[in-house]
C-alpha positions as CSV (number, residue, x, y, z in Angstrom):
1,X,94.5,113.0,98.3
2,X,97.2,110.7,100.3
3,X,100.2,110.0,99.1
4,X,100.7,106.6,97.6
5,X,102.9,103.9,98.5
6,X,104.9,101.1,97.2
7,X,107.0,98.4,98.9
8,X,109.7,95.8,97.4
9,X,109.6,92.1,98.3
10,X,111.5,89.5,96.9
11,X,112.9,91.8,94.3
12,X,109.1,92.1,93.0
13,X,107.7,96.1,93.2
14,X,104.5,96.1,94.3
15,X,101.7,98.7,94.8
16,X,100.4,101.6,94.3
17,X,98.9,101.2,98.1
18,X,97.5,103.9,100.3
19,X,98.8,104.1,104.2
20,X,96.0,102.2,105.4
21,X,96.5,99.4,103.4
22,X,100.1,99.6,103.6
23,X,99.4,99.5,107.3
24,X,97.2,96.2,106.7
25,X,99.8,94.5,104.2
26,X,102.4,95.2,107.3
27,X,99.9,93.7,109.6
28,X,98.9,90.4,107.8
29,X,102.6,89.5,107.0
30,X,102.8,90.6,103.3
31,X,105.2,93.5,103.8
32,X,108.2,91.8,106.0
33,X,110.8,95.0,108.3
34,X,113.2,94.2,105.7
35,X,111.3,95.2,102.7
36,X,112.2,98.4,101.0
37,X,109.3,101.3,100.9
38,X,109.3,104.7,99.4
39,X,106.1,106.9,98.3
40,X,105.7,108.6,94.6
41,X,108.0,111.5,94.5
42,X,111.1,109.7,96.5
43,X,113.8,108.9,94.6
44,X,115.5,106.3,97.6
45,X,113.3,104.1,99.4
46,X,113.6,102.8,103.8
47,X,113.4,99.7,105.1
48,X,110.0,99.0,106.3
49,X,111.1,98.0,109.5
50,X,112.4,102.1,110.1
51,X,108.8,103.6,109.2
52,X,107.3,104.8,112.2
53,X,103.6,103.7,112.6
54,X,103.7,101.3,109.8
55,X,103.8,97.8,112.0
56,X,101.5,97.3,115.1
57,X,103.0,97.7,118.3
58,X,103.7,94.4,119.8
59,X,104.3,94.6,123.9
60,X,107.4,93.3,125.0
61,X,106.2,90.1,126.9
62,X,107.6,90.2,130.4
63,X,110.2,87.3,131.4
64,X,109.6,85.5,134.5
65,X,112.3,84.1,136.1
66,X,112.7,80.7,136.5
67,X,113.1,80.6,140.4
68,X,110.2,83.0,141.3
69,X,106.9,81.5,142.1
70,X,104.2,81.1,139.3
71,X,101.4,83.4,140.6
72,X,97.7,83.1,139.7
73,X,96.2,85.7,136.5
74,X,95.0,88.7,137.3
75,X,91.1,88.7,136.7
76,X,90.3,89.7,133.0
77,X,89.2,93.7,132.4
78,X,87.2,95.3,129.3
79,X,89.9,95.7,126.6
80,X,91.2,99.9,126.0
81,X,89.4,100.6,123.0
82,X,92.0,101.3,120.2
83,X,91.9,104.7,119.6
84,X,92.1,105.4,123.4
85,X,95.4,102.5,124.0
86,X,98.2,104.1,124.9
87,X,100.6,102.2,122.7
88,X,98.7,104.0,119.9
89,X,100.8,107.1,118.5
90,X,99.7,109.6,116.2
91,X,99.3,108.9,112.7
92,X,98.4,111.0,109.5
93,X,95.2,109.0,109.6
94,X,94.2,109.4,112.9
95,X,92.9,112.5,114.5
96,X,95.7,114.6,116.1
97,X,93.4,113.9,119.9
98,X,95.0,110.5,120.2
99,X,98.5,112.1,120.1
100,X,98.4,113.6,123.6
101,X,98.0,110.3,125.2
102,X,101.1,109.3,126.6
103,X,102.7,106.6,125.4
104,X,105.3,104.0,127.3
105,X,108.7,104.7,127.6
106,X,110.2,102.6,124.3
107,X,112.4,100.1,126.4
108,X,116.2,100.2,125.0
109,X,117.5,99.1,122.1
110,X,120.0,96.0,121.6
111,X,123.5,97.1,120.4
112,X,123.9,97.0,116.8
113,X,127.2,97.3,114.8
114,X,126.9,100.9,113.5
115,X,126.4,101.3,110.0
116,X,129.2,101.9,107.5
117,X,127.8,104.3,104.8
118,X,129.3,103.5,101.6
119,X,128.9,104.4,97.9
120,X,128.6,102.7,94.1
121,X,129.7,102.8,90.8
122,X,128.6,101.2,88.0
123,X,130.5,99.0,86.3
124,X,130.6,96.6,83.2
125,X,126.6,96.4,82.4
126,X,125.1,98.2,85.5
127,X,123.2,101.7,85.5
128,X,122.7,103.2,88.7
129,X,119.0,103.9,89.8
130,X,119.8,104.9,92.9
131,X,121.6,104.6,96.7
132,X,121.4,105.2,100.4
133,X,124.7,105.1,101.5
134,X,123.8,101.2,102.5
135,X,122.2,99.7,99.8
136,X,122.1,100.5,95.9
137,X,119.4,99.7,93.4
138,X,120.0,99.1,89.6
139,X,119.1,98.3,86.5
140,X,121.4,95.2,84.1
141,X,122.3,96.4,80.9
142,X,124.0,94.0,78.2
143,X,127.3,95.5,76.8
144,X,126.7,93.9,73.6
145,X,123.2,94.6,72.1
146,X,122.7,97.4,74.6
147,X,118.9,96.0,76.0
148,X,118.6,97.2,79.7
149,X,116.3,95.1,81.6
150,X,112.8,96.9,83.0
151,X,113.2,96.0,86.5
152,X,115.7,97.0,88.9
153,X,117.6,95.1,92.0
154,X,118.5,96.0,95.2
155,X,122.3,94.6,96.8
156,X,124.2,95.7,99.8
157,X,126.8,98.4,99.1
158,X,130.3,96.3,99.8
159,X,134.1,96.8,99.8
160,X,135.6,96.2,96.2
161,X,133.5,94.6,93.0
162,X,130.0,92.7,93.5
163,X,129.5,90.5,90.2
164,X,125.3,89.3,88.9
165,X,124.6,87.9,85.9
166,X,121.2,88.1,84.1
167,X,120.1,86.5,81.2
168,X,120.0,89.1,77.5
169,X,116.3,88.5,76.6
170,X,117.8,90.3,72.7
171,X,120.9,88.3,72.8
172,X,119.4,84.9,74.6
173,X,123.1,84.8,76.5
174,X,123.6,85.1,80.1
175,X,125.9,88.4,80.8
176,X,127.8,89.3,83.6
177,X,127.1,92.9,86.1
178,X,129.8,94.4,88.0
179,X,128.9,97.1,90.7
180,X,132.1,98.4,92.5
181,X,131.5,99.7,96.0
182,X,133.7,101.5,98.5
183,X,132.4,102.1,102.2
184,X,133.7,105.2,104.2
């Protein structure tokens, strides 16, 4: 059997899903390149926008220049069938055939700042659930009745102490969160 998938949006969890439907959730616009993934068995999850196969391949549309001459459309042809396209790579669903056929050279990437890693603690009424060196998931717990809430949420690791508050469903009184993060 495959392995099962799940995907965060909007701080909601969401699945179990197989690939393939993962793959048509990613397609139709319900799974966004900022989402996080991970599959049963994973403790940390990726950014769907870093899973290799999970989003169709969109072709870079060429830019004209604005002082070269428009020139008529080249006449139609019969569309590649899909499983024969180049920009199709290898997947665990497809057969391994379709891997030989060469794909484009990827075109380069933009420059991005690099990626401070960083790490969490938990402070007054957090508990870890886990981290990625960039982002850290956790669960609020109020210091008073101790109640921890079922679901978790996901923040950007930052320099010094990132406050939440969440609302004690025991106590009915908004409490406070403190997650203290230091990046390398």
């Amino acid at each position: 059997m495959g392995d099962i998938y799940y995907f965060t949006h909007e701080d909601q969890r969401n699945g179990p899903y197989s690939a393939q439907e993962m793959r048509g959730l990613a397609a139709s616009g319900r799974i966004l390149r900022t989402d996080t993934v991970w599959k049963t068995g994973v403790v940390f999850g990726l950014q769907a926008g870093k899973i290799p196969n999970l989003f169709p391949v969109i072709p870079p549309s060429p830019e004209v220049p604005a002082s070269s001459p428009v020139l008529p459309a080249p006449a139609l042809t019969a569309p590649v069938p899909a499983e024969r396209h180049p920009a199709v790579e290898s997947s665990p669903d497809r057969p391994a055939d379709t891997a030989s056929v060469a794909s484009p050279a990827p075109a380069p990437p933009a420059y991005q700042m690099p990626v401070r890693k960083g790490t969490a603690r938990a402070g007054t009424g957090a508990v870890i659930v886990g981290q990625d060196g960039v982002n850290v998931k956790f669960r609020k717990k109020c210091t008073t009745c101790g109640y921890e809430g079922s679901s978790w949420q996901t923040i950007p690791i930052r320099n010094g102490t990132t406050r939440v508050s969440f609302f004690c469903l025991k106590c009915k009184r908004n409490r406070q969160v403190e997650v203290h993060g230091s990046l390398h």
